[in-house]
Structure formats: C-alpha cells, structure tokens
C-alpha positions in Angstrom: 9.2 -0.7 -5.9 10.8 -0.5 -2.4 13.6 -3.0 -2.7 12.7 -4.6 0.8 9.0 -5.0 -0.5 10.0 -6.3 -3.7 11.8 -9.2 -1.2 8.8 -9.9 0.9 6.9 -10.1 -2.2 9.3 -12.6 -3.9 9.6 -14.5 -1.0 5.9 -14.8 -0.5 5.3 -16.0 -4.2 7.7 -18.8 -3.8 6.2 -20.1 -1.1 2.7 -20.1 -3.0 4.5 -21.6 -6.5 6.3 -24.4 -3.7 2.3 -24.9 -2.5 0.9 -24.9 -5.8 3.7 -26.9 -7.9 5.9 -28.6 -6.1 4.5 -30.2 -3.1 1.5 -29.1 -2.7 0.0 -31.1 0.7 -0.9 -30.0 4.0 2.8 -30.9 5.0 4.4 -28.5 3.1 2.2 -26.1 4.6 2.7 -27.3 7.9 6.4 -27.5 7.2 6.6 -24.3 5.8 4.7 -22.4 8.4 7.0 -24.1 11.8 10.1 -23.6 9.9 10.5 -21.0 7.7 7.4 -18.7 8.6 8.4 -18.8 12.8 12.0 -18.6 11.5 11.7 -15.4 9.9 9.7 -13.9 12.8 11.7 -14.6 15.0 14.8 -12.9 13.1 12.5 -10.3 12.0 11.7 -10.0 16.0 15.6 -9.8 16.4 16.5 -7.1 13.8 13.5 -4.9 14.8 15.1 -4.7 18.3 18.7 -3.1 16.9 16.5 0.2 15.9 16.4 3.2 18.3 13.8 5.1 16.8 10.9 5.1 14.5 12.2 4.8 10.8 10.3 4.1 7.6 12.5 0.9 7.5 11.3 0.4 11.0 7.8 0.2 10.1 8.3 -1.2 7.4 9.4 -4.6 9.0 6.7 -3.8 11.7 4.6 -4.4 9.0 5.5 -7.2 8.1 6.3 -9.0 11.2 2.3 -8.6 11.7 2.1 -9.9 8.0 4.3 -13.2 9.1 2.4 -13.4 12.5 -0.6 -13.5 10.8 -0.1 -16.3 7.8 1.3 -18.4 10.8 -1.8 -17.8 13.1 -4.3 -18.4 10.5 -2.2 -22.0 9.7 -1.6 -23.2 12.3 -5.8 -22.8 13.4 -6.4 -24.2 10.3 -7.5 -27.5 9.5 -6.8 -27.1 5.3 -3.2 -25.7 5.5 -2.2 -25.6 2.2 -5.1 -23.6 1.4 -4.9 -21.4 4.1 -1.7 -20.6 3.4 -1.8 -19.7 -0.1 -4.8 -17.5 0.9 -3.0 -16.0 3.5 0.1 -15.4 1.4 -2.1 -13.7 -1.4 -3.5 -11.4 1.4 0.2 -10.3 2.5 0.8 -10.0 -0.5 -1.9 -7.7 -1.4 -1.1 -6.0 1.6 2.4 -5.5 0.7 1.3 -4.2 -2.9 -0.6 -1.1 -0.7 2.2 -0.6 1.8 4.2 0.2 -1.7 2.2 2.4 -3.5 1.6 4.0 -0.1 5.1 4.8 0.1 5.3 5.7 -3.3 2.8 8.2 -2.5 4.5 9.4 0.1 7.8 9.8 -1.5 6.2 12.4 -4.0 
C-alpha cells in the first residue's frame, strides 16, 4: 500500500475508534471536525502550493484535500455529528482503498 495512503487511512480509523470508543458525542465530532479536520486542510492547502507541476504525489493530496473538505462539509451541515462523521470517514476511507488499488494498477 502507498505509504501516504496507508497514513490517511490510519489517521482516518483513529478518528472513527476516538468516535466509537472513547468519546463518542456530538462534541467530539464537532471538536474533531473545527480542529483537527480544518487543521489538516489547511496544511494540506499549504503543502499543495510548494508543487510546480502535476505529480502522482500531487494528486494524490488533491485527493484527499477533497476527501477532508468533504467529511468537514457534510459535519458541519449536519445535525447528528458523530454519525456523520464516522459515515463520512468510512466513505474516505473506501475512497482511499480505490485510489490504492488504482495506483497499484497503474504501477504494473
């Protein structure tokens, strides 16, 4: 697995076992989603700009900056956070999954 994917991935799953285990309220969500999700767009946003061209590295984070702008959309319209959220993790998730094989495809 692309080591960068295997990240996103990881980092995604936390977030659903911190949902599902530890706290698992609208607040976390909430929490979650204005600090950590807009946090890592942001930088995302940042590091994106440093390319000059088109790489598969650079697509690869355009990937998943639309990934991250979507779980914090759909939260923050929703009235069931928590839920939302671990729904809209599992989707990037999924999504992440494809983008790997994809590659994996690719590579051969």
């Amino acid at each position: 697995m692309n080591k960068y994917i295997n990240l996103m991935i990881n980092k995604f799953e936390s977030y659903i076992y911190m949902l599902d285990s530890i706290d698992p309220t609208n607040d976390t969500a909430k929490f979650l989603n204005d600090k950590v999700i807009y946090k890592e767009i942001n930088n995302v946003c940042h590091y994106l700009k440093s390319f000059n061209s088109r790489t598969e590295k650079f697509i690869l984070y355009s990937d998943y900056l639309e990934l991250l702008c979507t779980v914090y959309d759909d939260v923050q319209s929703s009235h069931t956070q928590r839920n939302t959220m671990i729904v809209a993790l599992n989707n990037a998730i999924h999504r992440l999954n494809k983008i790997n094989k994809e590659l994996a495809y690719e590579s051969h």
